[in-house]
C-alpha positions, -999 to 999 in steps of 0.1 A, spaced: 452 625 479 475 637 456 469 673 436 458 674 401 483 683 378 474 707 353 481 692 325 453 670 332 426 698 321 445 694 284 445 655 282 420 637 264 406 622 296 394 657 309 376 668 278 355 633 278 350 633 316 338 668 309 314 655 279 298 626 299 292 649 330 275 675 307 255 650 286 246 636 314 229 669 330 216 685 297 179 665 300 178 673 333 183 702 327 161 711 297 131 693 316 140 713 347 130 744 327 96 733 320 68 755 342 36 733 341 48 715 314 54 740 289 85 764 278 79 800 291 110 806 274 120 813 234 138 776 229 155 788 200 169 816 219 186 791 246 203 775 212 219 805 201 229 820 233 247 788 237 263 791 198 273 829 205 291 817 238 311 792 221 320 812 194 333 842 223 350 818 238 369 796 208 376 836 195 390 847 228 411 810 233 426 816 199 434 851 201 455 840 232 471 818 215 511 821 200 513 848 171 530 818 151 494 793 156 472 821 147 460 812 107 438 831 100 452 849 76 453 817 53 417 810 56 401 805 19 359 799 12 371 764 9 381 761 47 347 781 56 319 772 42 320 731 48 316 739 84 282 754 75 270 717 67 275 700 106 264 739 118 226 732 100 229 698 112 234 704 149 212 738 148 177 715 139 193 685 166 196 708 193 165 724 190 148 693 187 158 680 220 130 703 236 103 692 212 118 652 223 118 654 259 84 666 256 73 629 246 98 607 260 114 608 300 153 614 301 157 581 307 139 567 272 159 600 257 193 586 269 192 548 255 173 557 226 203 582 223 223 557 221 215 542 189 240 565 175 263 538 178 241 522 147 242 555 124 280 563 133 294 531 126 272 528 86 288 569 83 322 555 92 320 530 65 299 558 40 320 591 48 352 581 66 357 546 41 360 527 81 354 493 80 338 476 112 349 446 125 328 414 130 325 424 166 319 457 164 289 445 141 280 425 167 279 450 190 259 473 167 230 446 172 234 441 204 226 482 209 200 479 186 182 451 206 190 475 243 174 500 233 143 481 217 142 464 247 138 501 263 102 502 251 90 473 260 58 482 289 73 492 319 109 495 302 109 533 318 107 545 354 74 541 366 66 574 376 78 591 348 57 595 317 55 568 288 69 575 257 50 581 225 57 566 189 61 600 180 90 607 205 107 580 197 108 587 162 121 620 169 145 610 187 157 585 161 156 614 134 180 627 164 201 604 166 208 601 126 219 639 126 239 637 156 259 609 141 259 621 109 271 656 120 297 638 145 313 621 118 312 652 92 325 672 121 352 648 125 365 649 88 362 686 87 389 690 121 410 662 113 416 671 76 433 704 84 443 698 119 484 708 110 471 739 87 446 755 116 437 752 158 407 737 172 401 773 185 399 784 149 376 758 138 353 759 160 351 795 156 344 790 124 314 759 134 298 783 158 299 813 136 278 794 113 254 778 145 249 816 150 238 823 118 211 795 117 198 797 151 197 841 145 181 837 113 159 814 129 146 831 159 139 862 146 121 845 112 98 830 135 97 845 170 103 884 157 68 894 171 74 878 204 109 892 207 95 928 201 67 925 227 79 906 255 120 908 247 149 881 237 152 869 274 114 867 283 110 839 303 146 834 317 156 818 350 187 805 371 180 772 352 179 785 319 209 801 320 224 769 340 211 750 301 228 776 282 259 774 300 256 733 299 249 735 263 282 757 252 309 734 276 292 702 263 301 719 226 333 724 232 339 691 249 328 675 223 351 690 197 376 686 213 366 647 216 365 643 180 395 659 169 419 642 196 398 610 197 370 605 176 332 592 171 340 561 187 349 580 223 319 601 221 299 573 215 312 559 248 310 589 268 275 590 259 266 558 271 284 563 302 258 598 307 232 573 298 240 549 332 246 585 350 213 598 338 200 566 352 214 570 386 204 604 391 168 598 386 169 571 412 186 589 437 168 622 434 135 619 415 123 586 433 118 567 403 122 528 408 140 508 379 123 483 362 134 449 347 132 461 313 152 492 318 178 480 341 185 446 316 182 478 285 211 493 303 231 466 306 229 451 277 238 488 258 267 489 284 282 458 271 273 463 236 294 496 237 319 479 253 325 454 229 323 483 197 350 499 217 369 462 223 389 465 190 407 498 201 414 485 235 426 453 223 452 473 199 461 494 229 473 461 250 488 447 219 510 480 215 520 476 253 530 440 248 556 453 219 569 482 237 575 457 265 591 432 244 616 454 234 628 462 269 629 427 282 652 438 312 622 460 328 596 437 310 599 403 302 630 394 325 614 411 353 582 393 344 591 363 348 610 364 381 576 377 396 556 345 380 590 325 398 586 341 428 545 335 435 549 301 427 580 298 452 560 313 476 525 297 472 544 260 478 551 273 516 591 282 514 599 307 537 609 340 522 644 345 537 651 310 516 632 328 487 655 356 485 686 338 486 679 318 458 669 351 435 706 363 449 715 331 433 701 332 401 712 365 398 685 389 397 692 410 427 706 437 408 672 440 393 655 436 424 670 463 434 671 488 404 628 478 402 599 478 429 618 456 460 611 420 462 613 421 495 575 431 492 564 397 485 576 384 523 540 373 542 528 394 566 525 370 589 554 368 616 559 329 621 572 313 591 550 285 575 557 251 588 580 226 569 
């Protein structure tokens, strides 16, 4: 198996492999915290622990940084304070996922979750002035009809606990922040992407997720914290959620200012099958129907939102290939020739001395061999 380069950590494909591993582990994780059902921990506290290690490390990333990609210097109260907006937003999300997962299983969370296909793609049109395709709003319904199908009885696992109206209306009051703070986020890192670094800006996000959450915590839980101390409460796992939490930030900006929505929204329904997996494998839940048609119906409904951009992806291949017919098109077409010649039983030595003929050994040669396309087997087909 060949090494990982390292480039690969900086590609786009690392950051949302990194984002759908995380998401995928972060209800898990939070419900793995529970002792007899309850939080012996501060929640709030778990929020900004996580906010104050994503703003050490975006501050320490950009401080090692090139002297000529440090701008801070030009930073105005215009390029601060709109990051305060997607800060409030994701401070009251994040904080809500305990109150959630407290009425729904991971499972329900995850395709429920997923309805932030639905909010992101009306705030595309609303915020961003994108205009969905007739597929993509076909898709849209599609996700809307998964994940209504999630709640049908016996849509969950059925040993874990059924979900209450009022979960699931949290969770959809979730899902309209995350998207609308996604897409906010979005405008705010790709507006002044050439004037400042991601580091920057999200040192400037989490400075302002540290102010909420701080002001917060000690508004409500001051007594606590001066009895029984910030940390009360605090195990391997909690720490293991803060951790998750901060790396599942970061992934995720770095997703939307490289990407966008549209790949988060994919990554996340990829954590959703994930999240699905796991359970079976390690909490002995057994799928039902419902769930496992839910799932695959949201899978394909998120494929075909995505469809668009992979179908503009293939069309840009096909134009950078037709303009080097030589390694393209010529080539192309001599291995369309060559299957047929060799699916209507001519023996290969024949084969190759007609491609000599026509001229295209050069290129046979210069490219993959041709020779490849011999049988394997030693006797030569019968005339």
């Amino acid at each position: 198996m060949p090494p990982i380069s390292p480039s690969f950590f900086e590609s786009k494909s690392f950051f949302v492999l990194a984002a759908t591993v995380l998401m995928t582990l972060q209800p898990f994780l939070t419900t793995m915290t529970k002792v007899d059902g309850a939080y012996q921990y501060l929640q709030v506290s778990t929020t900004l622990l996580a906010e104050l290690l994503k703003l050490v490390l975006s501050v320490v990333m950009y401080v090692l940084q090139p002297k000529e990609k440090q701008t801070h210097a030009r930073l105005t109260p215009h390029d601060v304070l709109p990051f305060a907006t997607p800060a409030a937003i994701y401070f009251v999300n994040n904080n809500l996922i305990f109150v959630i997962l407290m009425h729904v299983n991971s499972t329900t969370y995850q395709i429920l979750s997923s309805l932030k296909t639905v909010f992101t793609g009306v705030l595309f049109r609303v915020i961003l002035k994108r205009k969905l395709t007739d597929v993509q709003v076909v898709a849209v319904v599609l996700l809307a009809c998964g994940s209504a199908t999630s709640q049908l009885p016996s849509a969950s696992c059925s040993s874990a606990p059924s979900s209450s109206v009022f979960g699931v209306s949290l969770a959809l009051l979730a899902c309209l922040l995350s998207a609308f703070g996604g897409v906010y986020s979005e405008r705010l890192l790709r507006k002044d992407g050439e004037q400042h670094t991601i580091h920057l800006q999200n040192a400037l996000l989490y400075a302002w997720g540290v102010a909420f959450n701080g002001l917060a915590l000690f508004g409500k839980d001051s007594a606590a914290i001066v009895e029984l101390g910030l940390l009360h409460g605090y195990t391997l796992r909690v720490w293991l959620l803060v951790c998750n939490n901060a790396f599942n930030g970061l992934a995720i900006s770095a997703i939307l200012k490289f990407s966008g929505n549209i790949v988060r929204v994919f990554a996340h329904a990829a954590a959703m099958l994930l999240t699905m997996l796991l359970e079976l494998c390690f909490l002995g839940a057994s799928p039902s129907p419902q769930l496992v048609l839910s799932i695959s119906v949201v899978a394909c409904a998120t494929y075909l939102y995505n469809r668009p951009q992979l179908a503009a992806a293939a069309t840009a291949a096909a134009a950078a290939a037709a303009a080097d017919p030589p390694s393209a098109t010529r080539l192309g077409g001599v291995g369309a020739w060559a299957r047929g010649r060799m699916s209507s039983g001519r023996e290969d030595e024949r084969l190759l001395g007609e491609l000599d003929q026509r001229g295209f050994c050069g290129a046979a040669r210069e490219e993959p061999d041709l020779r490849c396309l011999k049988p394997t087997t030693t006797n030569p087909p019968q005339r």
